[in-house]
N, C-alpha and C positions, 0 to 999 in steps of 0.2 A: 356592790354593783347590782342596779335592777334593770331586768327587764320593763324597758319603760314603755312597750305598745302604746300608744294612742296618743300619747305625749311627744309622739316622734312630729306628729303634725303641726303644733305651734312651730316648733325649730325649723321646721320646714316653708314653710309661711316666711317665716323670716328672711332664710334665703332668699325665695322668690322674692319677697320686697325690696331685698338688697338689689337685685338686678332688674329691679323695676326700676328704682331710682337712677342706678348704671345708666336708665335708658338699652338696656338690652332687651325687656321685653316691655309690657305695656297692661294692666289690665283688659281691657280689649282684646289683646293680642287671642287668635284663635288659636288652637292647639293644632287643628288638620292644618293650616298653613305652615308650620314648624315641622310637622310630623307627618307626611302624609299618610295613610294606608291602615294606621293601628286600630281603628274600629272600624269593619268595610263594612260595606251594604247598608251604612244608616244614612241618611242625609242626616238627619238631624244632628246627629254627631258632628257633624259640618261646622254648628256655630256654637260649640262650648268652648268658652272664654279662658284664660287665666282666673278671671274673679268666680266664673260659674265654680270651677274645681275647687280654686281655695274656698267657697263659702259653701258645698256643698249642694250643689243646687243644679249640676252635670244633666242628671238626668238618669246616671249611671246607677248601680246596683253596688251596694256595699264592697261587697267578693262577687266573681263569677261564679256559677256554680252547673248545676244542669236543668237546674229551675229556673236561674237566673242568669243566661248567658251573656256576655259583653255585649250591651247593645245598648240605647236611651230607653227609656222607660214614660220620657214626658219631655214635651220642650225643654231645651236646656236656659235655666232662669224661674221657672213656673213657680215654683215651690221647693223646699227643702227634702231631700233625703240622702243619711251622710253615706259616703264613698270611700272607701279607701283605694276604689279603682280610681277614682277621678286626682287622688293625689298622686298614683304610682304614674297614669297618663299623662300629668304636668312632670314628675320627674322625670321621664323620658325626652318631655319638650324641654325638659332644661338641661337638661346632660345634650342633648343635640343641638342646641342652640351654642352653649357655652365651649361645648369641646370637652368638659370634664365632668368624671363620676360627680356623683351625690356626696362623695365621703370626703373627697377632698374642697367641693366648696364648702362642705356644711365646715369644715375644719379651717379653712382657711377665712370664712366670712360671720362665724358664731364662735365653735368653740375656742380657738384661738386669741378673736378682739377680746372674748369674755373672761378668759382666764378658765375654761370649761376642761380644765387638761384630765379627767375621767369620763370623758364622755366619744362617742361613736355612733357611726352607724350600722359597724359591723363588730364583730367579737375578737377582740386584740386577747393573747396569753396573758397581756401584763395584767388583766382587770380577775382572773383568776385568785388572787389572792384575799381578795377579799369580795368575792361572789356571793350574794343570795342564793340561797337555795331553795325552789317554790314548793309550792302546796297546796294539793287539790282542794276540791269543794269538802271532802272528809277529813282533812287535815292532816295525810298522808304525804309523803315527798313524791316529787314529782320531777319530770325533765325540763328544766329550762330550755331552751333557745339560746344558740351561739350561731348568729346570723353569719355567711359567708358574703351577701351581697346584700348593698344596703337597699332598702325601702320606706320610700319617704310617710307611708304611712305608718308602719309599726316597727320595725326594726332597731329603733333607738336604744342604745345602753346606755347608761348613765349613773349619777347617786344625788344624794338628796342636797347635797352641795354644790355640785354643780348646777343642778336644775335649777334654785336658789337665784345663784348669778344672772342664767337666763328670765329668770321672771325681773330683778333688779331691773336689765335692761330693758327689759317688755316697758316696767314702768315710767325709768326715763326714758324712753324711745333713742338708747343705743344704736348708731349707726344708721337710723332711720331718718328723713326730713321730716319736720312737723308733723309737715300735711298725710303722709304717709302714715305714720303713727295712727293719726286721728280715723284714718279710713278702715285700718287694720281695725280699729276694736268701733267703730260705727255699724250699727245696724243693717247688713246689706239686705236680709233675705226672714222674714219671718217665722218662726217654726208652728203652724198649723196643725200639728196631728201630734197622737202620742205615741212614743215608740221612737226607733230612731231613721227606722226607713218606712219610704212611702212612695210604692213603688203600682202602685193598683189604680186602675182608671179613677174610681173614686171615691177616695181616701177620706175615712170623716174626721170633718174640722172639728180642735180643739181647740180651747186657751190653753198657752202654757207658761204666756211670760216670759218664752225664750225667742233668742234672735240668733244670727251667727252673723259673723263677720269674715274678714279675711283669716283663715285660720285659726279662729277664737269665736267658743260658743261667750251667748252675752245674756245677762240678765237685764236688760234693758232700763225695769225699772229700778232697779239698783244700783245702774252703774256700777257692773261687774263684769271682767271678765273669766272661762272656763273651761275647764277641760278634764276628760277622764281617760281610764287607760284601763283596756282588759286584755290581756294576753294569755287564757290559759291560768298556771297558778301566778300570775303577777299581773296586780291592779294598782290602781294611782288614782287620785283626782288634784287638782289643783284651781286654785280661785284668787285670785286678782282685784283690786279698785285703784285706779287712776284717782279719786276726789283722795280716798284717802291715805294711797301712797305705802299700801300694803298690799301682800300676797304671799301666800306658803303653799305648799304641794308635801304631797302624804304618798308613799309608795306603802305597800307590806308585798309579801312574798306568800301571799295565800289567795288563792282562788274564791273564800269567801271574805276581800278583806272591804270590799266594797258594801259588805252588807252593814257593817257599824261605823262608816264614812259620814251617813248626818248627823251622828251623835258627836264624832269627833271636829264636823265642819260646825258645828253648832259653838264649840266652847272658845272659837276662833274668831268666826264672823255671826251676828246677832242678826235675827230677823229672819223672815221668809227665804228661803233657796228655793227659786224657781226652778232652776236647772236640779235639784236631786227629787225634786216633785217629778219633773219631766221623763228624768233616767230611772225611776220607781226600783231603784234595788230590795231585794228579796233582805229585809231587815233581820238581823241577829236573831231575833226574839220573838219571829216566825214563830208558828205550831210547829210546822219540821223539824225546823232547826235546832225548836228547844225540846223538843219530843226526842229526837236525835242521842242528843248530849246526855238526854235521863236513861236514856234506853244503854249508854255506853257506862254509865256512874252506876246504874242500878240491875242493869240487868233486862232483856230483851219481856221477860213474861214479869218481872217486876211493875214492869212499867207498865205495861197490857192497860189495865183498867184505866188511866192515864190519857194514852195513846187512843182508845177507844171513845171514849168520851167525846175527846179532840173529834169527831168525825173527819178525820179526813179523809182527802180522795184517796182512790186505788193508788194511783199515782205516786204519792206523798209518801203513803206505805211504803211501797216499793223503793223511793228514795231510803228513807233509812234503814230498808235492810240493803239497799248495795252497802250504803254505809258501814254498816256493819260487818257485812262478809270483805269491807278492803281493810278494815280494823281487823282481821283475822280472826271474827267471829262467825265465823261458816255455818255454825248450828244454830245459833242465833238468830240468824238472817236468813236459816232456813225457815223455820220456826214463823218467823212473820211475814216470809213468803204465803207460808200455809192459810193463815190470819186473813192477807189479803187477797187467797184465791188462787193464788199462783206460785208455782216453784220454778 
């Protein structure tokens, strides 16, 4: 079982489309007409849509935070930056709408038509048997997450079997109408900038080759769809094409496992990945990373001449001696504290 953060959103998407088709809500459909009061003092909050949320485009801020309090940031439509508030604010419009939690539509409207019987929104005993167990950026074990209430943006558990089925049905548009389908992985909103939010008056334009959709990022000229997941020590990506009727997803249970994710998405799907250009992960084979791993094989002052060469920043230093001192090299990472100026 993994913690599948970020992955929780397609399945979620799905939902809401189910009960768009139902006719219970609408893309249109505003969120403040369902819900009144949950973001106050904005107007602009006023007209974020069903499709603004699913395509990330709210207006909203990733997380709240004290730099980034609940509020819009830009007309909701303008431009893309992703949300996990804008999907928690649709789960709320749809648990009020419908009458019922998250965990029991997503159970009775995906994992159940799917055959998904490992999969939740919240942390069951039974999935305890055969649990991942994460691991940090040092490769250290770490706490997972055993979510008690579900969240339609990262809270998802699940395994790579399950997930499986649900990309199957992504591909035949399971439970979906045509036209539905066709909308979910259509181009709604273009991604203009690099990074994943963009939240600043003004934000500079980039190419990136990427689009999103209703809850599926898109590589437009590839006809593809995509998705990643970072939770802490457990990441994921997954990728999709409708032309050719293929799609896998990759969990690992380490907090650096996204750094060797386009070497692995490379021996699967051929050609350009705009979307891991887009998400610029910190690659294996980084100076850190690999500075890191000589300094742990060899020796903290072995490596020195190595490491030094490397110029790297203070910074970087400083990464591999936490590194070290959470590998139980204390003296070591004192050591190249001193190196880079600081103990």
């Amino acid at each position: 079982m993994f913690d599948a953060a970020s992955l929780s959103k397609p399945i979620f998407a799905q939902v809401v489309l189910q009960l768009v088709d139902q006719g219970q809500l609408t893309l249109d459909t505003l969120l403040v007409d369902q819900l009144a009061g949950y973001i106050a003092n904005d107007p602009r909050a006023s007209s974020i849509s069903v499709a603004h949320a699913l395509s990330h485009s709210s207006g909203l801020p990733n997380w709240r935070s004290l730099e980034h309090p609940l509020r819009t940031y830009f007309s909701p439509g303008e431009r893309f930056s992703y949300s996990g508030e804008g999907f928690l604010y649709l789960q709320r419009v749809v648990e009020a709408v419908t009458g019922e939690p998250l965990e029991g539509l997503a159970q009775k409207l995906v994992f159940e038509p799917l055959g998904m019987t490992r999969s939740s929104f919240v942390w069951e005993r039974r999935f305890e048997a055969n649990r991942a167990y994460g691991h940090d950026v040092f490769g250290t074990p770490a706490l997972g997450n055993k979510p008690g209430e579900a969240n339609a943006a990262w809270s998802l558990q699940t395994c790579a079997v399950d997930y499986a089925r649900f990309l199957i049905g992504a591909l035949e548009g399971t439970r979906l109408r045509p036209a539905t389908t066709q909308l979910a992985l259509a181009p709604r909103i273009q991604v203009k900038h690099r990074g994943i939010e963009s939240l600043g008056l003004s934000p500079e334009v980039a190419t990136t080759g990427v689009a999103w959709g209703l809850g599926w990022g898109l590589e437009p000229g590839a006809g593809t769809f995509f998705h990643w997941g970072a939770n802490g020590p457990f990441t994921a990506f997954t990728i999709g094409s409708l032309q050719d009727r293929s799609a896998f997803v990759i969990f690992t249970n380490g907090a650096s496992g996204l750094s060797i994710m386009p070497e692995i998405v490379a021996h699967f799907s051929s050609g350009e990945r705009p979307s891991l250009v887009w998400l610029d992960f910190i690659p294996h084979e980084a100076p850190a990373r690999r500075l890191f791993r000589a300094a742990l094989a060899r020796g903290a002052e072995a490596a020195w001449p190595e490491i030094e060469s490397a110029a790297l920043q203070r910074d970087e230093l400083i990464w591999i001696a936490r590194g070290l001192n959470a590998r139980g090299r204390e003296r070591e990472s004192l050591w190249l504290r001193e190196r880079a100026g600081t103990k």
